[in-house]
C-alpha positions as CSV (number, residue, x, y, z in Angstrom):
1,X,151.2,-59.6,220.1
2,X,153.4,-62.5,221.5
3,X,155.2,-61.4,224.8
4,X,158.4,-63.6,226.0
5,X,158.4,-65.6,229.1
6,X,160.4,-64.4,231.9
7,X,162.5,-67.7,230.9
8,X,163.5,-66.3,227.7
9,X,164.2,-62.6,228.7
10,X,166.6,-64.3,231.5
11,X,167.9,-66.2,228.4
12,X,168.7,-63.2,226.4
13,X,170.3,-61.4,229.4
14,X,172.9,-64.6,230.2
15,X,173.5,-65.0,226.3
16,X,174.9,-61.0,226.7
17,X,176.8,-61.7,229.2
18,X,178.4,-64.7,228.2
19,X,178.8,-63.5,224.6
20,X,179.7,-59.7,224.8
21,X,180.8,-59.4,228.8
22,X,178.5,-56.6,229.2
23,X,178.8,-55.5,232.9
24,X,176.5,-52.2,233.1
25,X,173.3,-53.3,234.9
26,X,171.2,-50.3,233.3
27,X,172.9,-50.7,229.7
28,X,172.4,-54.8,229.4
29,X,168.9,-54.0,230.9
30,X,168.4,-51.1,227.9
31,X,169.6,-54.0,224.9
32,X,167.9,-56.4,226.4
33,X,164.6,-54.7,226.1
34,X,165.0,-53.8,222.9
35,X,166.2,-57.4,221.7
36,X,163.0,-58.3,223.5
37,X,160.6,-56.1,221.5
38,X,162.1,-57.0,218.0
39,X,162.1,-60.8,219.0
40,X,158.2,-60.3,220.1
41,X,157.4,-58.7,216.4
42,X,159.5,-61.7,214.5
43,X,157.7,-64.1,216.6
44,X,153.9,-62.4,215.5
45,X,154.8,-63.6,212.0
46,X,155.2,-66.8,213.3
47,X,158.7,-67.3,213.8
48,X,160.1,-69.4,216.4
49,X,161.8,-67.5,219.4
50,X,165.6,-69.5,219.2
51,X,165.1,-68.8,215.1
52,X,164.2,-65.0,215.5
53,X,166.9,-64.6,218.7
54,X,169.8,-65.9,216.3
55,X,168.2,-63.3,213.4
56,X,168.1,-60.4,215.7
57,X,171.1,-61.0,217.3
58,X,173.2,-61.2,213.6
59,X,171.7,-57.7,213.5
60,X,172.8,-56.6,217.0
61,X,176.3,-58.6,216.5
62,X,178.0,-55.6,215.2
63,X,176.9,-52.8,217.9
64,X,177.7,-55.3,220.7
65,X,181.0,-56.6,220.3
66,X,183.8,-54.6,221.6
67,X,188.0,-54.6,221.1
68,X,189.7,-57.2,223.2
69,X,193.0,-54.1,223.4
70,X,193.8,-50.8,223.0
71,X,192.4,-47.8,224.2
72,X,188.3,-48.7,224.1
73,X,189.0,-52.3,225.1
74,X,185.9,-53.4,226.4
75,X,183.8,-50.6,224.9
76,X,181.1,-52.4,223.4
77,X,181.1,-50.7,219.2
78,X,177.5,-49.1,219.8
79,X,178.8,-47.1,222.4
80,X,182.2,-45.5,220.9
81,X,180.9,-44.9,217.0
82,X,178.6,-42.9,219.1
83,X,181.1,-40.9,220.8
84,X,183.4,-40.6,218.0
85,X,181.3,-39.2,216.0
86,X,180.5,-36.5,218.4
87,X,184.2,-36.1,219.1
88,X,184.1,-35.3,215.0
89,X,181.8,-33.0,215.1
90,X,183.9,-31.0,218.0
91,X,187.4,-32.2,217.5
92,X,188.4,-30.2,213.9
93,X,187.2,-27.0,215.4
94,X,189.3,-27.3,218.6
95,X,192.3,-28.4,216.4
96,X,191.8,-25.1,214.7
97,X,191.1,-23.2,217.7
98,X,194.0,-24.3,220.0
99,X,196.4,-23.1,216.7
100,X,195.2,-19.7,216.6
101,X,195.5,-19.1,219.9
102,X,198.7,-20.4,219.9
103,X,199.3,-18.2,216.9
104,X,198.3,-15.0,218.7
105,X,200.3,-16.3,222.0
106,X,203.4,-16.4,220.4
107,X,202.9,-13.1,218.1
108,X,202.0,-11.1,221.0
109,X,204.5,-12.2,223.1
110,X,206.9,-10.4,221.1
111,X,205.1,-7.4,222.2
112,X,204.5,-8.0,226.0
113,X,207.1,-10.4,227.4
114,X,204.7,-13.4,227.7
115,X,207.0,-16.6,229.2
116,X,205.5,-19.3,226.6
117,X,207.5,-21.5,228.2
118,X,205.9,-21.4,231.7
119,X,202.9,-20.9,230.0
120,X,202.4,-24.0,228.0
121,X,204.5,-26.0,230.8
122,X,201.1,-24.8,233.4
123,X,198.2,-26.3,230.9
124,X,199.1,-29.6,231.6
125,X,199.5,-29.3,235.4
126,X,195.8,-27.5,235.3
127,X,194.5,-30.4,232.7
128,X,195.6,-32.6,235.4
129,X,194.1,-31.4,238.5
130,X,190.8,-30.4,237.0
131,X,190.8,-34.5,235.5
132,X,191.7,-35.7,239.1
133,X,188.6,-33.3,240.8
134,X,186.1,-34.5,238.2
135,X,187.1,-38.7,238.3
136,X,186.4,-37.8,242.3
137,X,182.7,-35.7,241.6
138,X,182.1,-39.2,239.0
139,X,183.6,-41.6,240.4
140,X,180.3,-44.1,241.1
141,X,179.1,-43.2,237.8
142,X,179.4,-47.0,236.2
143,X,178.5,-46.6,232.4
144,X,180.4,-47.7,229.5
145,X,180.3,-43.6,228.7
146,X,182.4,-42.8,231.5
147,X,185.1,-45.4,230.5
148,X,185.3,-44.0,226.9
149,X,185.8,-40.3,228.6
150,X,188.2,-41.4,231.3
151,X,190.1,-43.1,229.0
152,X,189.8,-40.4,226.2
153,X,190.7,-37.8,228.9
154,X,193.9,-39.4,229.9
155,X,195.1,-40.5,226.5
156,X,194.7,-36.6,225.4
157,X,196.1,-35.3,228.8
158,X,199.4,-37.5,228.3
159,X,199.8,-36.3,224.9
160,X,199.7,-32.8,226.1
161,X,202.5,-34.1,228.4
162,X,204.5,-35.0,225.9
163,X,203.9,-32.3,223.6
164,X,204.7,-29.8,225.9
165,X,208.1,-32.0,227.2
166,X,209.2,-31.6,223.0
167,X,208.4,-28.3,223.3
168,X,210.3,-27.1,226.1
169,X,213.1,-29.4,224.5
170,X,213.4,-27.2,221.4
171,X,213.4,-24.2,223.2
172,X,216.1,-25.3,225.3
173,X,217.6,-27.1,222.0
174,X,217.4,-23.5,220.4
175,X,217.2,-21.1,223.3
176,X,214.5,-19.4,220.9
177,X,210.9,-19.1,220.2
178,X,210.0,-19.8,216.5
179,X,207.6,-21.7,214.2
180,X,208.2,-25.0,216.5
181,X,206.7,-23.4,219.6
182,X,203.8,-22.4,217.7
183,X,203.4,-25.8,216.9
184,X,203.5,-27.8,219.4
185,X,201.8,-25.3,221.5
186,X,199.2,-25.2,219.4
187,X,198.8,-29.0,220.0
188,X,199.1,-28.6,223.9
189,X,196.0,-26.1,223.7
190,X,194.1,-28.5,221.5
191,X,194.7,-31.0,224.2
192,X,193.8,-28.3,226.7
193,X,190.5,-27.2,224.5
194,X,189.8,-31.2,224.4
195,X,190.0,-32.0,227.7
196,X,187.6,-28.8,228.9
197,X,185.4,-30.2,226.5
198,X,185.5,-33.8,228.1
199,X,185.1,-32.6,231.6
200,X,181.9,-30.3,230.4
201,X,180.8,-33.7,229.3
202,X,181.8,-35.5,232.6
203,X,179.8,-33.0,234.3
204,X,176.8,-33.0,232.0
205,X,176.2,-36.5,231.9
206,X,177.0,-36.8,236.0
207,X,174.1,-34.4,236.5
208,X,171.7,-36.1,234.7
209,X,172.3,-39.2,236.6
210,X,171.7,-41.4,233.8
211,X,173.0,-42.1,230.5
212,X,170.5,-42.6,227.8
213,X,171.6,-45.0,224.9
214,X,170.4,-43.8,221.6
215,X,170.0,-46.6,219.4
């Protein structure tokens, strides 16, 4: 089996970062690899390496490049259709889960006096802190997975913010509790659900030291 010189491996490493800016020692080191190894079994079958480099990197194309705005910018695509689909896997469930309980907070406090009000007015405040303690426990984690959950985690704990801000809006607007309260509060504990979720993630993936790409 052919193996590359340490010329071309260099070459394969310079051509990521020039092409797809990918910063992450440990994940450019992981592609690169892998590049590697199918470049090695195009060239067994006689292929020239700058002929099977520009083959396997078509292929690769697609997974590397990332958004130059928004919310992943810089993300490269591998790495956030991963983590959206596990967000869809989780997200439909909490969606359902924040609206009963929001359901059941708003029928029982009918019975017991609950304050909804300072109730759903406290989530974000503990969404907040418990964000700010876990960016501090991971904050020398550099991988491209941290990115997508800070960013993810600040996007949904904003929208909580601004859920709960409509919310206590309409209350004041009606000086009532009705369907709208179960709404929007059932929103601000999805974002609350959401963001436990991301921190159990932040936690898991900090523990284990290293992220493993699946590819």
């Amino acid at each position: 089996m052919k193996t590359l010189s340490v010329d071309q491996v260099s070459l394969i490493e310079e051509r990521l970062l020039f092409k797809y800016k990918i910063k992450y020692e440990d994940f450019r080191n992981e592609i690169v690899d892998h590049i590697a190894c199918e470049i090695e079994e195009e060239m067994d079958e006689g292929v020239s390496f700058e002929d099977a480099y520009e083959k396997i990197r078509i292929n690769w194309n697609p997974k590397l490049i990332s958004a130059d705005k928004g919310l992943f910018k810089g993300i490269p695509q591998l790495i956030k259709n991963q983590l959206d689909t596990d967000f869809k896997k989780i997200e439909w469930k909490l969606n359902i889960i924040g609206y009963l309980v929001a359901f059941g907070i708003a029928i029982g406090s009918k019975y017991i006096g609950m304050n909804l009000i300072m109730l759903y007015s406290s989530l974000p405040l503990v969404m907040g802190f418990s964000v700010l303690l876990t960016y501090k426990q991971v904050k020398n984690l550099n991988d491209y997975r941290f990115d997508y959950f800070k960013r993810k985690a600040l996007f949904i704990l904003s929208q909580s913010v601004v859920f709960t801000l409509l919310l206590l809006f309409f209350s004041w607007l009606w000086n009532k509790e009705g369907s709208t309260d179960v709404y929007l509060g059932g929103i601000v504990l999805y974002s609350f659900f959401m963001n436990c979720y991301l921190l159990i993630k932040f936690y898991k993936y900090f523990k284990h030291g290293r992220l493993n790409i699946s590819f």
